[in-house]
N, C-alpha and C positions, 0 to 999 in steps of 0.2 A: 429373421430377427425374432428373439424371444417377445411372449404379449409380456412378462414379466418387468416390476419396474427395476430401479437401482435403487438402493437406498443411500439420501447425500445426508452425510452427518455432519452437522455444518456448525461449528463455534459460536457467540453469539457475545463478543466482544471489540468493544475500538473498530476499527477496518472491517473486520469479517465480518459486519453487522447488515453493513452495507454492500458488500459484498454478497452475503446470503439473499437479502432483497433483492437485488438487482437480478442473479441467476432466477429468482422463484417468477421474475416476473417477465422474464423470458424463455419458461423452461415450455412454452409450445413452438420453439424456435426449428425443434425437431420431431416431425409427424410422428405420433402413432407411440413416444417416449415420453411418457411422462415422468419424472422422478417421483421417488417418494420420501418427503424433507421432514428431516430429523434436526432441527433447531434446536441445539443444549444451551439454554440458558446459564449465565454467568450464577454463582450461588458461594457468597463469601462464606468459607470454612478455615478453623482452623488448620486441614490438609493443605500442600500446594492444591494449588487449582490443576495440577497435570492427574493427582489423583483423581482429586472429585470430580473432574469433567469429563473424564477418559473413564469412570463408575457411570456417573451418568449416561453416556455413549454406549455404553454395554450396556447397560439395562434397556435404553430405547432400541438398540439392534437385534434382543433376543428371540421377543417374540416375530420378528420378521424373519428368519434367518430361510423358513421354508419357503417363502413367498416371494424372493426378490434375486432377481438372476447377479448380483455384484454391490459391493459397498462403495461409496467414495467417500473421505474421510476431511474435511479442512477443521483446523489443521492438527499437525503432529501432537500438540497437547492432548486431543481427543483419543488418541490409538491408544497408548501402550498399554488398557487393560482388555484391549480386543487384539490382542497377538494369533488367539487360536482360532476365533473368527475368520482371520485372516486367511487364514488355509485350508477353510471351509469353502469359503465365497470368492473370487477374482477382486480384488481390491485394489484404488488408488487413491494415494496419498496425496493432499495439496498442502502447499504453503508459503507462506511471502517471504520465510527464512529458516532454516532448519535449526536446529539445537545449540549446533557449534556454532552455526553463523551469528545466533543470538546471545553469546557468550560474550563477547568483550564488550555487550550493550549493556549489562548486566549492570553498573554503577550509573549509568545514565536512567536509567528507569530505578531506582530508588532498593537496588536488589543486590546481597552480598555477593562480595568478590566466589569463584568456584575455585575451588580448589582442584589439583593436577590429578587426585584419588579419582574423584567424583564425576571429575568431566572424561575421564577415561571408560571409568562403568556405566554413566550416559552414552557413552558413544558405543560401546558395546552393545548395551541393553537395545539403542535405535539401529544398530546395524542388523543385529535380528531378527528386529523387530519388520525392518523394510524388506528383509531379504526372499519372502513369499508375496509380495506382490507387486502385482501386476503392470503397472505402473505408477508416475508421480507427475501432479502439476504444479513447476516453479511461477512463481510469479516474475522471476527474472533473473537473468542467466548468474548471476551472483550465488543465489537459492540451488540454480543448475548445479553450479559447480561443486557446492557444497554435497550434497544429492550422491554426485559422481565420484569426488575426490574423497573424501569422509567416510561416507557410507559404504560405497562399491556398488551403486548402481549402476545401470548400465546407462551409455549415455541415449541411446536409442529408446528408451525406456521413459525418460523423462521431457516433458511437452512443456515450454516455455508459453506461458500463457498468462497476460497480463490480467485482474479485473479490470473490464470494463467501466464508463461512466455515462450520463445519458445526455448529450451530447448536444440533443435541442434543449437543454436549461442552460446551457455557453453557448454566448455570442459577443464580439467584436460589438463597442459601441463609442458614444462619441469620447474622443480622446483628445480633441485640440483643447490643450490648456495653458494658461500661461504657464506653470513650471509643470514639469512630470507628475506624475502620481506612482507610489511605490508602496503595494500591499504586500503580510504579511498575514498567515492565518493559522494559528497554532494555541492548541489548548493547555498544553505546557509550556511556558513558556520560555523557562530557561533551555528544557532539554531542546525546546524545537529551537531555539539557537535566537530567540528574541530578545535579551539581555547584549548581546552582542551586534545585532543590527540595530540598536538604540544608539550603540556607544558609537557606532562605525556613523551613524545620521550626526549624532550631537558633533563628534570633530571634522567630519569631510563635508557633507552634504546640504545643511542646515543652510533653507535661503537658494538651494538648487532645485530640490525637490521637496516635492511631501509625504508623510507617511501615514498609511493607516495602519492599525493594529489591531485585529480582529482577534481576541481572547478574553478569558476569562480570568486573567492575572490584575492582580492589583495595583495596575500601572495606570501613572496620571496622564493625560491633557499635554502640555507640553506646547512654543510654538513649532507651528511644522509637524506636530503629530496631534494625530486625533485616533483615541482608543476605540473599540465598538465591541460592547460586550451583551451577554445572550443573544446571539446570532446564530441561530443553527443551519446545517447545512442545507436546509430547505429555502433556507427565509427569502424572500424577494430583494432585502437588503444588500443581504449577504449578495447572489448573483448582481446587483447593480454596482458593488464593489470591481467585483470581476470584468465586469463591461467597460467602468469606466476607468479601472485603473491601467496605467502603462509598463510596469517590470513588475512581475510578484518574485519574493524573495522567502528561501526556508532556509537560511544558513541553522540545519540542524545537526544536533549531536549524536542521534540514536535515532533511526528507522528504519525498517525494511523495505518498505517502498509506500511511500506517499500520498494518499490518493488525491491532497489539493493539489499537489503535483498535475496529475493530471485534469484536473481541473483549470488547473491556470493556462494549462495550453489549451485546451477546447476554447480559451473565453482569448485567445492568441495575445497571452502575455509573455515575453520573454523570461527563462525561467533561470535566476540562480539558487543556486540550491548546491550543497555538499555530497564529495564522493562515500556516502555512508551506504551499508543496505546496497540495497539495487536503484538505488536512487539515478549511478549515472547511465542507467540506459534510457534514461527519457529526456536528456541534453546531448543534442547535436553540439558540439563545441562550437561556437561563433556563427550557428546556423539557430537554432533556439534558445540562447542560451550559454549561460558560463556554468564552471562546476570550479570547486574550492575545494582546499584540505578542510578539516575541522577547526575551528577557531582561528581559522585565517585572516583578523581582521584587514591586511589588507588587499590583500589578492580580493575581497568583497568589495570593498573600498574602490579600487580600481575597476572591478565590472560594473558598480553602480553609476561609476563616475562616466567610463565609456558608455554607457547606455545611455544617460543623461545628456550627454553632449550631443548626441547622434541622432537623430529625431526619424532621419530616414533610414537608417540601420536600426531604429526601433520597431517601424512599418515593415520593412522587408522582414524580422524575424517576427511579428504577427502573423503574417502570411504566413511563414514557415509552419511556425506552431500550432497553428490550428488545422492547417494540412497534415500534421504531424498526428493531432488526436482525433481526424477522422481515418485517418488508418488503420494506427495499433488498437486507438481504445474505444471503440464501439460498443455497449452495452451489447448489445445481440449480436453480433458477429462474435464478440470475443465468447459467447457463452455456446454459440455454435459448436466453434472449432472446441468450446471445453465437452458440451456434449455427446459429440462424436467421438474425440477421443477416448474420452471415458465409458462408452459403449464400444469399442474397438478392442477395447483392452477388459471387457465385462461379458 
């Protein structure tokens, strides 16, 4: 094995924020590999940001370029102005969704409709663009397919690999309450589908359960809900939410994949949540969990209610679920199997 490092060029927005910590702080997981982390800061510009972050990523990759046996890139916004790079150096691509994948999300995140020109030379300019290297990591077979079918990678080529989350801050805590408890935890609030779990509590559930609602929208009080806002993902609050509540719920409109998602199964809450993104590979159907169309008020309705009623089918999918995120989602396991691969393919 080369003493040379890789160099990870690592996004530093939403998800991939925490995502980049979490690798940096398991990157001795692999003897004698250490990466070398190229963190491109967010920097509001007139340009899309696929320019100026994908400028930025070049200019931090330059002067490394003698020094480091392979690039690894998260995610796809950071490449397209390193194409020549790419054929320099052994490279892999990661991502929680590709271009196209991220395309019909596009009015849910607050971004004009693409037109049929545009989304064609997008997909031209990324089939190119992926076509020297080396490999890619999906965050979830959704991204996979995308990857495979779109682009024309190879499917061998592409390593399904969840982020991680760290696993001793979830834990299973006391839950015998006189009525259920049902968390929600989203920063946007319409798009993560919390205007809709309001309206589904106020006609079906009101008086069965309760809810909390962890955001920073300008939603009131209410009986049966209680709001909790600046909560960050660290806060000890915030995890005693996760401990003590019994169904978390993201009926969302637009994500690639979720990280309270996984969160909520580490702390072994049963998880409904929508077929958006790669969302449903983290719902066993009626083993952790239900999954919904989008704005299904009641297919939601009916999983809340069956959840609710069922206290020991609540307990049996805890078990499930929290067996479930010491599996897949191990902070250092999962960043293992990413840094082997990406030295396998470097």
């Amino acid at each position: 094995m080369s003493n040379r490092p890789i160099a990870y060029v690592m996004e530093q927005t939403l998800g991939s924020v925490t995502h980049y910590k979490n690798l940096r702080r398991e990157d001795d997981v692999v003897p004698n590999d250490r990466p070398r982390w190229l963190p491109i800061e967010y920097r509001p510009s007139k340009m899309p940001w696929t320019v100026t972050g994908s400028a930025l990523a070049r200019r931090a990759l330059r002067p490394l370029l003698t020094q480091i046996d392979g690039i690894f890139v998260h995610t796809t916004t950071l490449a397209p102005l390193s194409f020549d790079y790419f054929r320099r150096k052994p490279t892999v691509i990661s991502s929680d969704g590709t271009p196209l994948n991220k395309r019909m999300m596009r009015e849910a995140y607050g971004l004009k409709p693409e037109g049929r020109l545009a989304r064609q030379a997008k997909q031209r300019l990324f089939r190119e663009l992926f076509a020297p290297c080396t490999g890619f990591v999906a965050w979830s077979s959704w991204t996979k397919q995308s990857f495979v079918e779109d682009y024309g990678c190879r499917e061998e080529d592409v390593a399904v690999i969840p982020p991680g989350i760290d696993l001793t801050q979830f834990s299973v805590g006391e839950r015998e309450h006189e009525i259920p408890r049902i968390l929600f935890v989203g920063g946007d609030f319409r798009r993560k589908g919390g205007d809709l779990l309001l309206d589904v509590f106020r006609r079906r559930l009101k008086g069965k359960a309760e809810l909390s609602l962890v955001t920073p929208a300008e939603v009131a009080d209410e009986p049966g809900v209680r709001v909790h806002r600046n909560l960050s993902s660290i806060s000890p609050e915030l995890h005693e939410l996760y401990r003590t509540s019994d169904i978390f719920v993201l009926p969302t409109r637009a994500d690639c994949y979720a990280l309270v998602c996984m969160e909520a199964l580490a702390a072994g809450l049963p998880l409904v949540t929508t077929r958006v993104g790669g969302l449903a590979d983290m719902v066993r159907e009626g083993e952790t969990g239900y999954l919904m169309d989008v704005d299904d008020g009641d297919r939601l309705g009916d999983s809340l209610e069956a959840l609710i009623a069922n206290p020991d089918s609540r307990r049996a999918m805890s078990q499930n679920c929290r067996a479930e995120a010491l599996k897949r989602f191990s902070t250092r396991e999962n960043a293992r199997q990413l840094f082997e691969f990406v030295r396998s393919r470097c």
